[in-house]
N, C-alpha and C positions, 0 to 999 in steps of 0.2 A: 750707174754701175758700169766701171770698163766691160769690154771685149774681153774673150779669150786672149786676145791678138792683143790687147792694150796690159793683161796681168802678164802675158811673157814677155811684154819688152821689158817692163817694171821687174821681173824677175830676174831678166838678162842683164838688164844696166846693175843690181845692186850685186848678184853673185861673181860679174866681173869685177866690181869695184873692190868687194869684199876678197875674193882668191884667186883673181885673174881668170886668164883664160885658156894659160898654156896650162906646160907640165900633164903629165901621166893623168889616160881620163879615168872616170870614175867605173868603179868595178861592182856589178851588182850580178856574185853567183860568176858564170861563165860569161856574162854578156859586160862589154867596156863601152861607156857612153860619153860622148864629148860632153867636156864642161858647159860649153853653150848650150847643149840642149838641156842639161839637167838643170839650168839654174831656170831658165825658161818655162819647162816642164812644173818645178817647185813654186814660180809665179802662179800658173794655172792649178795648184793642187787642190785649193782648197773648195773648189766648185765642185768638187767629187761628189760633196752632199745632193746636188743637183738629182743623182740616183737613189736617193733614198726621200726625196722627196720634202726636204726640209732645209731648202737654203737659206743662208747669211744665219747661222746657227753654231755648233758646236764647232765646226771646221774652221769658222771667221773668228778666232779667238787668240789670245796670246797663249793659252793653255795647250791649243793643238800645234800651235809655232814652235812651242818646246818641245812636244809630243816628236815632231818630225825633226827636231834636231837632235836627240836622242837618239831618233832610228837612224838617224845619219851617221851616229856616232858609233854605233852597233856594224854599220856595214862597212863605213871607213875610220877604221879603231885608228888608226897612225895618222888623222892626215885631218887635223882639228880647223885647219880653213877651210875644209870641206863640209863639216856642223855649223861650222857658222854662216859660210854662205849658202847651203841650207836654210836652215833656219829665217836668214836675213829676206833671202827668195822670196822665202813663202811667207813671211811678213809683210812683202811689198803686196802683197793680196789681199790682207789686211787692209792699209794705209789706201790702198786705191778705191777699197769697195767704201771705205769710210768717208773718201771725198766723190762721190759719186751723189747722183740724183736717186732717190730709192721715192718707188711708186707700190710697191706692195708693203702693205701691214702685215708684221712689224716693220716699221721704219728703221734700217741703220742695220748694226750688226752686231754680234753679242762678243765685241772686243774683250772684255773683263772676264770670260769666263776663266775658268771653275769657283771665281770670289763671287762671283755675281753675274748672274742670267739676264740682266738689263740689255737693252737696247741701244746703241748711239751712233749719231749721226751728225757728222760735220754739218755746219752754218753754208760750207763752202762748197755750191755742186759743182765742181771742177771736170766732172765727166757726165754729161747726159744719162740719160734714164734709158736703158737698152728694152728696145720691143720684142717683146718674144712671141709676135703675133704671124711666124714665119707666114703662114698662106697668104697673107695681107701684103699686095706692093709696095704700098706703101712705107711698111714694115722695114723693106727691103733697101728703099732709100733710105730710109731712118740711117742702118746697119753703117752703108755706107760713109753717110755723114759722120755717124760716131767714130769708128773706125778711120775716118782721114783724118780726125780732131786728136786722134789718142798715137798717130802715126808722125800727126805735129809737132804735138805735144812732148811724147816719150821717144819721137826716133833719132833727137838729138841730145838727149840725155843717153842712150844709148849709146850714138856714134862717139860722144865726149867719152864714155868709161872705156868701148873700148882704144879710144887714141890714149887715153891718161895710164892702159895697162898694156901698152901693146908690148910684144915679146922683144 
């Protein structure tokens, strides 16, 4: 399973792909957030379950990918590339925890929910299996390694969206 650091580059590459990067940021209440961070942020969202103590669950779903494009759509009524790359964001969180190494049972993620509570997991470990054993040094070079491999990996997927949307 990526990083924090590996679901926002994957959030950032697809929300610029999807509504760029320029243009009026996004408005939540009184506070205005660059697009870059919000599509970043939307990569990272769906580990929130993380606090409730129950990951790669109802959050790692296409149900909750709609769920948040919805809310998106509620907060920026006018401005439908901002739902979608929404949505698309926090979908690359999906896709990436799917091609990841998974070492805790259940294996995989419950993609299919609310049709079905099943479990699944790519053939494909495309991203190591991340140690959350922080006190362990070991741990800690693990971190590192993953992190330079998802930096490889996704930081030129990155660089390519944002040259393919530049202003």
């Amino acid at each position: 399973m990526p990083t924090p650091i590996g679901h926002a580059l994957g959030g950032l590459a697809v929300g610029v792909l999807v509504a760029g990067r320029t243009g009026p940021p996004v408005t939540v209440g009184k506070r205005s957030w660059s697009r870059l961070w919000v599509w970043a942020l939307c990569g990272m969202l769906a580990d929130v379950d993380f606090l409730f103590g129950s990951h790669r669950g109802v959050t790692h779903s296409l149900g909750a990918m709609f769920a948040v494009g919805i809310v998106a759509a509620m907060i920026a009524r006018r401005r439908p590339e901002v739902w979608g790359a929404v949505a698309a964001s926090y979908g690359t969180h999906l896709l990436l925890d799917w091609l990841g190494a998974d070492t805790v049972v259940p294996l995989g993620i419950m993609a299919l929910w609310p049709f079905t509570d099943a479990f699944y997991v790519s053939p494909y470990g495309l991203f190591p299996a991340v140690c959350r054993e922080y006190w362990v040094v070991g741990c800690w070079i693990d971190l590192v390694q993953t992190v330079a491999w998802e930096l490889l990996l996704l930081g030129p997927v990155v660089a390519a969206a944002l040259w393919f949307r530049r202003s």
